[in-house]
C-alpha positions in Angstrom: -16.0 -48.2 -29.8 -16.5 -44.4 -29.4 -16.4 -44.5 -25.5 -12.9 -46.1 -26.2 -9.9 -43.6 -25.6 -6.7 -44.1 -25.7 -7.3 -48.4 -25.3 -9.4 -47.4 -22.3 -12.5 -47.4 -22.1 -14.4 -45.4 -19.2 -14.8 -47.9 -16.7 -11.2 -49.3 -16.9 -9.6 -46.0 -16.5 -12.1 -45.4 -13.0 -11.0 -48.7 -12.2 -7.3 -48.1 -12.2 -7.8 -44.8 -10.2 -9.3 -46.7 -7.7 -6.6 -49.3 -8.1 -3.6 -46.5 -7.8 -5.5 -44.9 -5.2 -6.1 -47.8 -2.7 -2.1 -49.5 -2.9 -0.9 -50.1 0.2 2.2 -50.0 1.9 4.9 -47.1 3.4 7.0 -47.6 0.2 4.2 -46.2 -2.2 3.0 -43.2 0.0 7.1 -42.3 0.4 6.8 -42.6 -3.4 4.1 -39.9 -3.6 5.7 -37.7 -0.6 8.9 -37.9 -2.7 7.3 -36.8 -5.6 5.4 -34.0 -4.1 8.5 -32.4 -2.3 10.3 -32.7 -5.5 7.4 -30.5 -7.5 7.4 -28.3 -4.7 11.0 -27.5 -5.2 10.5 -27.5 -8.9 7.7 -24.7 -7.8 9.8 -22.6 -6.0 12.6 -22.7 -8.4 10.6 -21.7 -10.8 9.5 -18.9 -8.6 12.4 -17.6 -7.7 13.4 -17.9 -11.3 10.4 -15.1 -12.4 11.4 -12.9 -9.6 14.8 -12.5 -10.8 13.7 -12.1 -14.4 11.0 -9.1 -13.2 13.4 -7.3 -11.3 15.8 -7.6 -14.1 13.5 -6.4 -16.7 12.4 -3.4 -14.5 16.0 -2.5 -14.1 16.1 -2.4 -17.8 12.9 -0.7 -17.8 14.8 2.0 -15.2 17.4 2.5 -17.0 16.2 3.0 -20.4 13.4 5.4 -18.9 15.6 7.7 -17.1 18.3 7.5 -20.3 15.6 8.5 -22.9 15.4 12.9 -23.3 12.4 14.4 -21.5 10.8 16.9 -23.7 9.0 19.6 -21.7 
């Protein structure tokens, strides 16, 4: 019972890779193209989402620098 995880065991989770793996016909593969052009998107929103929040935070950064008194 310890090779048991989650209900599967080893051999029956291989054997539904190979089962998901080897479905044929166009509708499944446009299912998985689908799929990988929506993460992509989801990728490059994300992205773009990190680049706006840098430059943001290093205008922040500029503006509290060159705000603070220089002692010299």
């Amino acid at each position: 019972m310890s090779d048991v995880v989650g209900g599967h065991s080893g051999i029956d989770k291989y054997v539904l890779m190979i089962t998901a793996r080897t479905i044929d016909g166009p509708a499944f593969q446009e299912m998985i193209e689908e799929m990988d052009r929506e993460l992509n998107n989801i990728i490059e929103d994300f992205d773009r989402a990190v680049y706006v929040e840098a430059l943001r935070i290093a205008n922040e950064t500029s503006k509290h620098s060159f705000s603070q008194p220089v002692d010299g």
